[in-house]
N, C-alpha and C positions, 0 to 999 in steps of 0.2 A: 733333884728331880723337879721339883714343883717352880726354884727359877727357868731349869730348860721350856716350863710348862706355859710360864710367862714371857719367854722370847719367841716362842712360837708363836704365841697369842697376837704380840707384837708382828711381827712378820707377815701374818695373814692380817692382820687388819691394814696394815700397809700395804699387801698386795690387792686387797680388795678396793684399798680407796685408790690408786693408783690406775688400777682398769676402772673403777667409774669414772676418774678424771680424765680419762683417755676416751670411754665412749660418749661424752657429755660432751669437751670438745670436738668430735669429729660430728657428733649432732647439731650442735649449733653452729659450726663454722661450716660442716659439707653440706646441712643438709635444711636449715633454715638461712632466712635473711639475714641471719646477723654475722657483718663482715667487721668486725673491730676487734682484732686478736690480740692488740695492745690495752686494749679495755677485760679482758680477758684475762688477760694473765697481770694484771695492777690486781684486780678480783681475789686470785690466787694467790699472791703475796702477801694481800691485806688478809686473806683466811689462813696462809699459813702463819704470820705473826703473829696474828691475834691469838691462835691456836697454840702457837707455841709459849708465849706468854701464861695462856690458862693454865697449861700441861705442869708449867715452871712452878704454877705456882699452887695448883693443888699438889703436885707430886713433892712439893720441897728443894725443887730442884735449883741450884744457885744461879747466879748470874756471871757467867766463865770470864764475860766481856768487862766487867767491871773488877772483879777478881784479878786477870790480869793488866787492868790498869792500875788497880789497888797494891799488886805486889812489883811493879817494876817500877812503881813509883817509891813504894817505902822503900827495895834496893838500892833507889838514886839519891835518896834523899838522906840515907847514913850517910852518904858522904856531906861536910859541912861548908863545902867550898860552892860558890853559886855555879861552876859546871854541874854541879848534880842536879840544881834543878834546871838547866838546859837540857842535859841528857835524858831528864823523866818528861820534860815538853815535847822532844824528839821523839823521845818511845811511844808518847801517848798520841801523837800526831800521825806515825809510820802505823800506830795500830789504824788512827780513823782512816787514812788511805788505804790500806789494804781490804779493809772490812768497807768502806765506799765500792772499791773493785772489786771485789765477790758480792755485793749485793748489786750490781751494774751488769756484772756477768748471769750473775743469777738469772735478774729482769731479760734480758737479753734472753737467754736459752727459753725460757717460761715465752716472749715474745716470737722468735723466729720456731719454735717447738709449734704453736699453737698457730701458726701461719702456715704453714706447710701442710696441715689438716685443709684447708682451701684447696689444695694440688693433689693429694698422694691419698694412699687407700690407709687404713689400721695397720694392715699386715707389711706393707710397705714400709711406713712410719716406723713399726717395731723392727724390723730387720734392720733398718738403717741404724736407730737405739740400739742394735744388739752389737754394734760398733765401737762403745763409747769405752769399752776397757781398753781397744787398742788405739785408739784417740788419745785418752786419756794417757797411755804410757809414753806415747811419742810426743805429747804437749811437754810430761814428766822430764825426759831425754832433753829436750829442746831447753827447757828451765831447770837443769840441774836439781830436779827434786829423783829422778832414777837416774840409774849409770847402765850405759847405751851396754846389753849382750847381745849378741850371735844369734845363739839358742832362743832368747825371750822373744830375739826383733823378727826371727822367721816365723815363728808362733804367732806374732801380730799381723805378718802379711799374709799369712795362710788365713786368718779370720776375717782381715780386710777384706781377702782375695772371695771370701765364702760369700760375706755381705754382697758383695760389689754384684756378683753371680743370681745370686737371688733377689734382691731386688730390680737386677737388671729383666729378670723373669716376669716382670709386673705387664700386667693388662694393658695399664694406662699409664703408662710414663710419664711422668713431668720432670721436666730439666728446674724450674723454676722450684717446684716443690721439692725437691732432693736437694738442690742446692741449700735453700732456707734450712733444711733441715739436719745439712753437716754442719751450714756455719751454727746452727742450734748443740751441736753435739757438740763442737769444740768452744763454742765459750763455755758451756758446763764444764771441759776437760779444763780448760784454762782456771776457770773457778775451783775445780777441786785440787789442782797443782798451787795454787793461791794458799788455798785454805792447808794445805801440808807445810808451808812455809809459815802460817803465823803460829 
């Protein structure tokens, strides 16, 4: 009981920082002078590292990324033949590209995400976000991290088809700010198809 007590805890304080980080950029990008959404979301990266850092390290929490360099390396290196420590330079090289490209995509979503606030309303914004699981499965589908069904893929275009519908409903239309803001949903979906593979 008292963990379910603690992942709720969790949850709402993510929900809450998530809508002030949604109404703080559409304040400063809709509704003041400040037009540099790349500077914006560098901002957010450096607050979510450094955040996550703290969190690691009063909660005890390990380091997964070193962890698994630490264990694919000790697996490579039983072996006493100098391919194993090829193969642990490889492993350890394929980890820093992969985790470069999810932190590229990351930057990317967080950039074109917080650019799109210059064009589009909140509620626009969020319909379009409300997208991102079937993004997300057809990025999956495309990169062999899900297997293409029938049943799941009509489920997706029925939610695509909902989005599509209601934010086509919008006041104010921008073609510019809706664009920025799928290619913003699919390099998250790319990034979280990424991070299933490492």
């Amino acid at each position: 009981m008292m963990g379910q007590l603690v992942v709720a805890a969790w949850v709402l304080a993510w929900i809450a920082s998530s809508l002030c980080i949604i109404l703080t950029n559409k304040y400063l990008l809709g509704y003041t002078r400040f037009k540099f959404p790349f500077m914006l979301a560098l901002w957010h990266m450096l607050l979510a590292s450094g955040s996550s850092r703290v969190a690691m390290k009063i909660f005890g929490i390990p380091d997964a990324i070193q962890q698994h360099i630490d264990s694919s390396s000790s697996s490579n290196m039983s072996c006493s033949s100098s391919s194993g420590q090829s193969n642990s330079n490889s492993s350890g090289r394929t980890l820093q590209v992969q985790l470069a490209a999810i932190g590229l995509l990351f930057g990317a979503s967080l950039v074109l995400s917080n650019w799109s606030f210059m064009y589009l309303t909140v509620p626009t914004i969020q319909m379009l976000k409300a997208s991102t699981p079937a993004v997300i499965y057809l990025v999956g589908v495309c990169l062999h991290t899900e297997q293409l069904q029938l049943v799941r893929f009509i489920k997706v275009l029925v939610v695509c088809a909902g989005v599509a519908t209601a934010s086509y409903g919008d006041v104010n239309p921008n073609l510019i700010g809706a664009i920025l803001q799928v290619c913003g949903v699919t390099a998250d979906s790319l990034r979280i198809c990424i991070l299933q593979k490492v």
